[in-house]
C-alpha positions in Angstrom: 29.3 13.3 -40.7 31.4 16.1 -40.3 35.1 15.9 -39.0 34.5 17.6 -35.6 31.5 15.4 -35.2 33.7 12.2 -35.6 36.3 14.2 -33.0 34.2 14.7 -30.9 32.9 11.1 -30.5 36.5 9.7 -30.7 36.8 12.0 -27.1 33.3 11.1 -25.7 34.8 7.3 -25.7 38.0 8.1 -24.9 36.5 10.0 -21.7 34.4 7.1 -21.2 37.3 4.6 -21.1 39.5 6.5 -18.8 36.1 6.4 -16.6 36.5 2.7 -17.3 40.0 2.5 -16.1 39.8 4.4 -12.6 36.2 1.9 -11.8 37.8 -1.2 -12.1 40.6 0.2 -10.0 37.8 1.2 -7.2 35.5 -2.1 -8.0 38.8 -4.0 -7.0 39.3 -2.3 -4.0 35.7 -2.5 -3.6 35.7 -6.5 -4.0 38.9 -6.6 -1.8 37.5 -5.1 0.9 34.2 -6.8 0.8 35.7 -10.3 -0.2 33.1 -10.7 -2.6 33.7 -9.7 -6.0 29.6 -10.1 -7.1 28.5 -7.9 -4.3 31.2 -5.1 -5.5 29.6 -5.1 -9.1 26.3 -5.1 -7.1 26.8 -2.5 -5.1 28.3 -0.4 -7.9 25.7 -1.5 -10.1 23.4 -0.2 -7.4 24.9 3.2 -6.7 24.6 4.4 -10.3 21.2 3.2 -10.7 20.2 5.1 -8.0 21.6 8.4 -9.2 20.6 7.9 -11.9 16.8 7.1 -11.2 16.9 10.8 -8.9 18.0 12.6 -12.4 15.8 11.1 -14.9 12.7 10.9 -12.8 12.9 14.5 -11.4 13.6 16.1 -14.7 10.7 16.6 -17.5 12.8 15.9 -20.4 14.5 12.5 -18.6 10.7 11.2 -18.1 9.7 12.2 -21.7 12.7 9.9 -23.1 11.3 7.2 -20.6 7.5 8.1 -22.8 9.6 7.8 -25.7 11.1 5.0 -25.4 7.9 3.2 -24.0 6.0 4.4 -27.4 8.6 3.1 -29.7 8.3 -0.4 -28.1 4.7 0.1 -28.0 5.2 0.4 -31.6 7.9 -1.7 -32.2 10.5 0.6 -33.7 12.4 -1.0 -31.0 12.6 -4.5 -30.1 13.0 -5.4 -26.4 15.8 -7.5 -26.9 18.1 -4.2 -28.2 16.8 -2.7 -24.3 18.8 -5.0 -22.6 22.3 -4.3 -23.5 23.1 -3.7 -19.3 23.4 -7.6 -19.2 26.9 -7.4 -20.6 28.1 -5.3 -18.1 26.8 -7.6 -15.4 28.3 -11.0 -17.8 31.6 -8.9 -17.9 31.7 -7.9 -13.3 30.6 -11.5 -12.7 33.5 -13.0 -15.0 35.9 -10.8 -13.5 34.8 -12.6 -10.2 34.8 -16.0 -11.9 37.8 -15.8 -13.5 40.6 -13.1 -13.0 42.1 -15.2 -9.7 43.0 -18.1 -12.1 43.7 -16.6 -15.2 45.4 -13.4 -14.2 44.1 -9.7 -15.4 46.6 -10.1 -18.4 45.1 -12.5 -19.9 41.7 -11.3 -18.8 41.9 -8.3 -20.3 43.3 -9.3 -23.8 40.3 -11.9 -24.0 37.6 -8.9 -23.3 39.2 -6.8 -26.2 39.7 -9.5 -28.6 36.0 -10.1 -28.0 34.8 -6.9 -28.1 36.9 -5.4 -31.2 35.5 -8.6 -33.7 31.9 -8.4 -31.8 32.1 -4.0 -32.9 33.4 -4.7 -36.6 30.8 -7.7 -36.7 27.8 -5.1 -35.6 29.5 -2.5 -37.7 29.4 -4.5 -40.8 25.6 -6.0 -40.3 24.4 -2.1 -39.5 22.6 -3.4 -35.9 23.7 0.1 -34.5 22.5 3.8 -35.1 23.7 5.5 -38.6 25.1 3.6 -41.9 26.4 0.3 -41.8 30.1 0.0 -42.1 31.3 -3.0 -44.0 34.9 -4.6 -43.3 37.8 -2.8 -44.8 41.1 -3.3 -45.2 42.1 -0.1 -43.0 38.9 -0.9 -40.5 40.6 -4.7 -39.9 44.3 -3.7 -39.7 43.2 -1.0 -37.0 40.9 -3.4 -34.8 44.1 -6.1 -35.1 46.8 -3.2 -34.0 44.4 -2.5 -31.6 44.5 -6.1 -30.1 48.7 -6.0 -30.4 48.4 -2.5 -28.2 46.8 -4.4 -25.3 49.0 -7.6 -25.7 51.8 -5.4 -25.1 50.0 -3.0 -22.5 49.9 -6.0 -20.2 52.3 -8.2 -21.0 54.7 -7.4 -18.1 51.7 -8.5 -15.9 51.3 -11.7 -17.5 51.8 -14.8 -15.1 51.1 -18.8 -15.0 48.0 -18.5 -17.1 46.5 -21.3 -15.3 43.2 -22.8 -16.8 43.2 -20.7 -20.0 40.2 -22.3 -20.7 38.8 -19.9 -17.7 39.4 -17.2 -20.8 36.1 -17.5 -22.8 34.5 -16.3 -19.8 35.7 -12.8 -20.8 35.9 -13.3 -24.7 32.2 -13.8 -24.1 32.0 -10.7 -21.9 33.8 -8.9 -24.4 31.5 -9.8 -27.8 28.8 -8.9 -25.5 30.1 -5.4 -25.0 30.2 -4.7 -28.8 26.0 -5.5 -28.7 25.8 -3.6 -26.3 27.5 -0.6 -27.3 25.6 -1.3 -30.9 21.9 -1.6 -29.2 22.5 1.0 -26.5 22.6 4.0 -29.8 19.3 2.7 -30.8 18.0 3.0 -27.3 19.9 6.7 -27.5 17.6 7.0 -30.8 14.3 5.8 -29.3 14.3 8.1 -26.3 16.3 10.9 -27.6 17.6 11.2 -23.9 21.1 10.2 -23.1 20.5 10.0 -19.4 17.3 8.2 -19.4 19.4 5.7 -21.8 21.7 5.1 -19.2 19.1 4.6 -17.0 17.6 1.7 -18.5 21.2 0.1 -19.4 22.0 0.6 -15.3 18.3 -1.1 -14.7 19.0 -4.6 -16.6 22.4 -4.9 -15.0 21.3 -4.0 -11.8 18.7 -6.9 -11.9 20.7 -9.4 -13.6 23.7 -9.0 -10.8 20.9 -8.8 -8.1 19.4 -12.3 -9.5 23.2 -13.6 -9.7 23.9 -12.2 -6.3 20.7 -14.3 -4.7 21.9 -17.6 -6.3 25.4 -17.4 -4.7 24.7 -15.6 -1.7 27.0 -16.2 1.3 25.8 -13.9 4.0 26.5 -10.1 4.3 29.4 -9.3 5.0 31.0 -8.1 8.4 31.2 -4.6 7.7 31.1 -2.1 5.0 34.3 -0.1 4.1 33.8 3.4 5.6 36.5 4.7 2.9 33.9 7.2 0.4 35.9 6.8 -2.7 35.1 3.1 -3.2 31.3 3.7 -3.7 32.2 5.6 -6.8 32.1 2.7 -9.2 29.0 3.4 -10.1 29.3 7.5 -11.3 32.1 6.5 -13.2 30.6 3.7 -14.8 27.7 6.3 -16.1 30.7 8.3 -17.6 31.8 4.9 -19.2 28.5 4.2 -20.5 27.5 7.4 -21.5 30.7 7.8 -23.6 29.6 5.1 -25.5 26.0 5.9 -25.9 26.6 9.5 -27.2 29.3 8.8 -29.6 28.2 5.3 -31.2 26.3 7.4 -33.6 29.5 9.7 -34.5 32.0 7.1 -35.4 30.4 3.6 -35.3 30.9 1.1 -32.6 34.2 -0.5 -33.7 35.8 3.0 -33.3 34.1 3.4 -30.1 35.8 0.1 -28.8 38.8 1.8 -30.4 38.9 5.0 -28.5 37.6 3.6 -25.4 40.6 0.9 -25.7 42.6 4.0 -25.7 41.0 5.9 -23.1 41.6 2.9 -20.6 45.2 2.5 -21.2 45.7 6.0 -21.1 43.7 5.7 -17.2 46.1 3.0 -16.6 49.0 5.1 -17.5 47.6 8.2 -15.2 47.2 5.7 -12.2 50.2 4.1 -12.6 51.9 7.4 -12.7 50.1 8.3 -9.4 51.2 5.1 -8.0 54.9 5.1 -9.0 54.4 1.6 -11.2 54.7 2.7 -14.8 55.6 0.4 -17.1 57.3 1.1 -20.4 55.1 -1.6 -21.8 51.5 0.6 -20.7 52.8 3.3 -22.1 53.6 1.7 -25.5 50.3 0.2 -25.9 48.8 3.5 -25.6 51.1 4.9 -28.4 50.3 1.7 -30.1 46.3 2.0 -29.6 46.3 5.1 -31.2 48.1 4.2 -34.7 45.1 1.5 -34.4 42.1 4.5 -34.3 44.3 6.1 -36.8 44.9 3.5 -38.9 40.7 2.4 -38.3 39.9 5.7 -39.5 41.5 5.8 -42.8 39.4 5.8 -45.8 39.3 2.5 -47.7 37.5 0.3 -50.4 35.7 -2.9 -49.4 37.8 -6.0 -49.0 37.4 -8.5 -52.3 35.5 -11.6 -51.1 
């Protein structure tokens, strides 16, 4: 793999984590507005898996990766278990719902990264994503744990009465989810050789898993729908979140991806924040601190002596 390959992967995540950043903003304006946090996801959900149906379905080459795709389950190159990886971004909008009014988004959002940056070096190491296996490293764990320290200290002026910490697994499950699915999601890239229709099938599951979730706690529509346009954009930026992982798993492996993508939404943070005249010294840190962990991830290194 050649450096600007591995550069430009690093970017593709950090793109897609920045997405990241601004949709949770708008998904919480979203849920605000609409006083129901699962029908946000849903409706975000929704709004990307429509656009993105349109695309795929009207072009020849999205259909094709659709054939593609099809044939290598047909064939079973693919299981249909590594097709579902959209469920963990439904698992992660519904425990958001369940669990950020108790526990605060502090503690919230440490719990999804410690998940997810143990879940990528777990998937890394067993090989369950595209390219080489990557085993554990002294370099590759002192990166993932700096990368840990950088959100700790990212949030830690928002930290509050944790409440029911027990509320946290909730996200530490979301977040080992999101390493699968950032692992399976390149071998659905590989099987349809479409990024898009990829996409597609990752917005499909989570669209149907929050629609199922939605039906079980329903309590009535709500009174009216916002009329402000911006907050129906959840769902475009969560394709440039996704897609930023699918294209550049393959590049750097999917404990770098979490990596960059950490970055990418602390350096979104630090942009809105900005905007909104609330900068913290702390944000900013852990974004200085987030890169010395991709750095530090990056550096070559033996295997670690068992």
């Amino acid at each position: 793999m050649t450096r600007s390959a591995q550069v430009t992967g690093g970017l593709l995540a950090a793109a897609g984590g920045v997405a990241i950043a601004v949709q949770a903003r708008v998904n919480g304006s979203l849920a605000q507005s609409l006083g129901n946090g699962l029908l946000a996801a849903l409706v975000s959900f929704a709004g990307g898996w429509f656009v993105l149906l349109a695309v795929v379905l009207t072009r020849q080459s999205g259909r094709d990766g659709l054939s593609r795709l099809r044939d290598a389950l047909r064939r079973r190159r693919i299981r249909w278990w590594e097709c579902i990886g959209g469920i963990s971004g439904a698992v992660l909008v519904g425990s958001q719902g369940l669990a950020v009014a108790t526990i605060g988004v502090a503690v919230f959002t440490v719990a999804v990264v410690i998940g997810q940056v143990v879940s990528s070096m777990v998937m890394d190491n067993l090989g369950v994503g595209p390219g080489e296996s990557k085993p554990f490293t002294k370099t590759r764990v002192a990166g993932a744990a700096v990368g840990v320290i950088a959100v700790t200290v990212a949030v830690s002026h928002q930290f509050t009465s944790p409440g029911t910490l027990w509320l946290a697994v909730l996200p530490l499950i979301a977040g080992l989810l999101m390493g699968w699915q950032q692992a399976v999601n390149g071998l659905v890239r590989e099987a349809a050789a479409h990024s898009m229709a990829t996409i597609l099938v990752n917005f499909s599951v989570g669209t149907v898993a929050l629609s199922l979730v939605n039906a079980v706690t329903w309590n009535g529509v709500p009174g009216a729908f916002p009329s402000a346009w911006w907050l129906y954009l959840g769902g475009l930026l969560g394709i440039v979140g996704v897609g930023g992982a699918i294209m550049s798993v393959r590049f750097i492996g999917v404990l770098m991806v979490g990596l960059c993508a950490v970055c990418g939404q602390l350096i979104g943070a630090v942009l809105l924040d900005a905007v909104s005249g609330h900068l913290a010294l702390p944000t900013v840190i852990g974004v200085v601190l987030t890169l010395v962990s991709v750095g530090v991830a990056a550096l070559p290194n033996g295997k670690m002596r068992t």
